[in-house]
Structure formats: structure tokens, C-alpha cells
C-alpha positions as CSV (number, residue, x, y, z in Angstrom):
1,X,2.7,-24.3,29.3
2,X,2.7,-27.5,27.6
3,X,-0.2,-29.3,25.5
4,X,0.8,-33.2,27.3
5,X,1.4,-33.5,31.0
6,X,5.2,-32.5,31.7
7,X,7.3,-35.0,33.4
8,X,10.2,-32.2,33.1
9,X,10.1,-28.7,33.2
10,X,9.9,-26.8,29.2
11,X,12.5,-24.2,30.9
12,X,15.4,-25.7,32.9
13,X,14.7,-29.3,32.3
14,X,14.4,-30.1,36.2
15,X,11.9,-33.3,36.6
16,X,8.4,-31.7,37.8
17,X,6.8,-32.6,40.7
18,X,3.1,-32.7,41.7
19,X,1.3,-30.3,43.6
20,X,-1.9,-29.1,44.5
21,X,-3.1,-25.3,43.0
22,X,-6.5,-24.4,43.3
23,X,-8.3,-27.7,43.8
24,X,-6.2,-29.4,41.5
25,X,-3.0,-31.7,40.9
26,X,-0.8,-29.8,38.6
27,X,2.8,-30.8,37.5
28,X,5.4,-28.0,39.6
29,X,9.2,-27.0,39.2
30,X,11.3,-26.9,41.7
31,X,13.7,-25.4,40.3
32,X,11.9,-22.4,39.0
33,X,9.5,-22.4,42.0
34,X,6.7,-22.6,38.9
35,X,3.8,-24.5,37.8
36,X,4.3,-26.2,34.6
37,X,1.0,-25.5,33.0
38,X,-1.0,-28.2,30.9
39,X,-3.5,-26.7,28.9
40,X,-5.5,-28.1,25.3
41,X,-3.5,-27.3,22.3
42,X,-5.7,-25.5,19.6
43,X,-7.3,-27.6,17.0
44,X,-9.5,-26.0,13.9
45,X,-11.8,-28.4,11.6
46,X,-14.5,-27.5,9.2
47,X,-17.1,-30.0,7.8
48,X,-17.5,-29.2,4.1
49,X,-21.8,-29.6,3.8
50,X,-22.6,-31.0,0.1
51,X,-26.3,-32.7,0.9
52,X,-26.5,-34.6,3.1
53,X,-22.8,-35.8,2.6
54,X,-19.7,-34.0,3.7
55,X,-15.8,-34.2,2.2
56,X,-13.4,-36.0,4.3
57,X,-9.8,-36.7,4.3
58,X,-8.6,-40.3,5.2
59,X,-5.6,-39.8,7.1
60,X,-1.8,-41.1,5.1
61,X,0.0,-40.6,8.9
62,X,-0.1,-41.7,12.4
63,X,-1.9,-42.1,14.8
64,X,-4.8,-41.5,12.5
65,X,-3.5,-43.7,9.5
66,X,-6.4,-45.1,7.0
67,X,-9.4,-43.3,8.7
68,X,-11.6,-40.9,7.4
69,X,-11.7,-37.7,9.2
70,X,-13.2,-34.1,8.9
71,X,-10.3,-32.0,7.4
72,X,-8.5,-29.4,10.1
73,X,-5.4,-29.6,12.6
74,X,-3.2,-27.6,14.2
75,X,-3.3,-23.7,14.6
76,X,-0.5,-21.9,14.2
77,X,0.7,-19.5,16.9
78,X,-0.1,-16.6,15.1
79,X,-3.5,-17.7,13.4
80,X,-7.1,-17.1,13.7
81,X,-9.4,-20.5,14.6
82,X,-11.3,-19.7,10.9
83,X,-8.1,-19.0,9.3
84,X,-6.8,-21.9,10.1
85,X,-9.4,-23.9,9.5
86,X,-9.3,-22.9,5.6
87,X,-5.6,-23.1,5.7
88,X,-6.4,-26.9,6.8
89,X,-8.9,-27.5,4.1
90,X,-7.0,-26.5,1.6
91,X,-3.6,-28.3,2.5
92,X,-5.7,-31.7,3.3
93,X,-8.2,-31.6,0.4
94,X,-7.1,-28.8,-2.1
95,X,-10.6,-27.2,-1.9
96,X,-10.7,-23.3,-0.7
97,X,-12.8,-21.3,1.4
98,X,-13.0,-17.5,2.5
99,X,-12.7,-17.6,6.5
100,X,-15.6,-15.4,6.6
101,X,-17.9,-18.3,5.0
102,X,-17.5,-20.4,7.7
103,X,-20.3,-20.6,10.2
104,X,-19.1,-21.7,13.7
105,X,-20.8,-24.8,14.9
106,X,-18.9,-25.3,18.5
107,X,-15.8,-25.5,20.5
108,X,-15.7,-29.3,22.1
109,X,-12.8,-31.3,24.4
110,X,-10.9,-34.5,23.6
111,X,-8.4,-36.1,25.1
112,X,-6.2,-38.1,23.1
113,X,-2.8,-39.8,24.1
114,X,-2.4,-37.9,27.3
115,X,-2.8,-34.2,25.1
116,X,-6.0,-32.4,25.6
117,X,-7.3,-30.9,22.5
118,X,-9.5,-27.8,22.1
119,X,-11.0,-28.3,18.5
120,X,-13.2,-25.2,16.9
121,X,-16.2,-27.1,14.6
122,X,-16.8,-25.1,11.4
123,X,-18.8,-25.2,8.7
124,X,-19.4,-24.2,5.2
125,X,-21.7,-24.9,2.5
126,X,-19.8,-26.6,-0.8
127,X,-21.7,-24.1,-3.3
128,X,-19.2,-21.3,-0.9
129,X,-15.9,-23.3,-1.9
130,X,-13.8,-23.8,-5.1
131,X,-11.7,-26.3,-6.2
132,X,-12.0,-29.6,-6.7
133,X,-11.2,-32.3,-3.8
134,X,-7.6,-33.6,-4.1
135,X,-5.7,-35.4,-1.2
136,X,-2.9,-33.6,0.1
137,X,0.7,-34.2,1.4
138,X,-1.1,-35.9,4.8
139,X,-4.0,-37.4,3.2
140,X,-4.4,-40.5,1.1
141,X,-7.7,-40.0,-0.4
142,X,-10.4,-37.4,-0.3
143,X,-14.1,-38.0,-0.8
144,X,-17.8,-36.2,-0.3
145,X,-19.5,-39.2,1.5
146,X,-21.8,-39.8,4.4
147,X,-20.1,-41.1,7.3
148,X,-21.9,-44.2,7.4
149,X,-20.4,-45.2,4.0
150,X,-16.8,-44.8,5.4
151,X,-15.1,-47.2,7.2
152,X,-13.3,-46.6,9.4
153,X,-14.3,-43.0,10.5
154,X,-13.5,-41.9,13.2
155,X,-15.5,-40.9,16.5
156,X,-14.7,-37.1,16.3
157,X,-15.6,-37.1,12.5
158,X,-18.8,-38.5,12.6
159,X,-19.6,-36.0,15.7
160,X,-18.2,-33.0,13.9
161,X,-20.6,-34.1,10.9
162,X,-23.6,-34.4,13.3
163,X,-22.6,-30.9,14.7
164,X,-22.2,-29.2,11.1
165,X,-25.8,-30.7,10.0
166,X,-27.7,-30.0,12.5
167,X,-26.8,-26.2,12.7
């Protein structure tokens, strides 16, 4: 299984081929007579609520660099969605957050350079947090704003706020 479509097969190397299972093109190994799965990597954000603004990280790396986003990213293998969600927060933005604050807003699709990406939309109330914002090693500044005062945000971030507010 691979999060981006697999020219070459993840166990032998062998270039993949495509082939049709169950209605769909999927990327095959000859070699291993196997599929070569591509399925959405795991991705958990939470949307800090203070008001009617929300505290977002603007990115420091790539692809993302200089846009304001809704702190979260990658899970670990071994992690809960909530877990690491609050693991994210508190890496991107220094603020903390018990996992069973959270409230759970929605699971959504992206597709971004050729990975599909599952992302998990918390949120959690600022009065249920401690700490005080401050960017982290992937962040260059942190802020409680409105995303219509941030420029640029992206996309996902202002959805993600919508999402959080709403619920």
C-alpha cells in the first residue's frame, strides 16, 4: 500500500503495470502477481475556537510555505486520529490539549500532488487548552485570527474553520 500512485512496486522494485480490479484501474506487480494498493494517508487537524477567530499556523516549509493553515499533519502508525491531532497542536503552536476535549467535526478527501489525503477535522474550545501560542520547528508564525484577515490561507483551512464553527 502506498499513499501516491506507484510507478514501481514498494516490495521487489519491479515497475507496476495497470490493471483493472473491481471496476477500477489499479497499479499491479508482475513480479509479485500483486496489486500495489493506493490508498489516502491519514491526516489529523484541529481548529482551535477562540470567538469567532481560530489559531493558525503559517507554514515555514514546502509545499505550504507562507500560508496560514489549521495546525495538524501526519499520523503516526501507531496513533489515535485525536492523539495526534494534539500531538500536532502542540508541536506547530505550543498550545496543549487533552484528546478527550476534542469534539470531532468530520473526516473529508483531498487530493494533493498525486497523494490522497484522509484528514480527521477536530475541534476544541481555547478556554479547554493551555499554553500560549508559539510557532514551532515547521511554523513561522502563529496567530488567533479570522481567516478572512490572513492572507494567504489556504483552501482546506478556511474549510476546516467553517466545519469547526458551524458544529
Amino acid at each position: 500500500m502506498t499513499g501516491e500512485p506507484a510507478d514501481f512496486c514498494p516490495d521487489c522494485g519491479t515497475a507496476t503495470e495497470r490493471r483493472e480490479s473491481e471496476g477500477r484501474e489499479r497499479r499491479y506487480c508482475p513480479a509479485c502477481e500483486a496489486f500495489v494498493w493506493h490508498n489516502p494517508v491519514p491526516v489529523a487537524t484541529v481548529v482551535v475556537l477562540d470567538g469567532d477567530r481560530a489559531l493558525f499556523v503559517q507554514r515555514a516549509a514546502s509545499p505550504d510555505r507562507g500560508e496560514w493553515d489549521i495546525p495538524g499533519g501526519f499520523l503516526e502508525a501507531d496513533e489515535l486520529p485525536a492523539v495526534g491531532a494534539v500531538r500536532e497542536l502542540t508541536e506547530e503552536t505550543g498550545v496543549r490539549a487533552s484528546p478527550d476535549a476534542l469534539r470531532l467535526c468530520g473526516v473529508g478527501h483531498e487530493t494533493r500532488e498525486g497523494r490522497n489525503i484522509l484528514p480527521v477535522v477536530y475541534a476544541v474550545e481555547r478556554a479547554a487548552t493551555s499554553g500560549s501560542p508559539v510557532a514551532g520547528s515547521d511554523a513561522d508564525a502563529v496567530r488567533f485570527a479570522r481567516p478572512a484577515d490572513l492572507d494567504p490561507v489556504r483552501d482546506v483551512a478556511q474549510e476546516r474553520y467553517l466545519l469547526a464553527a458551524e458544529g
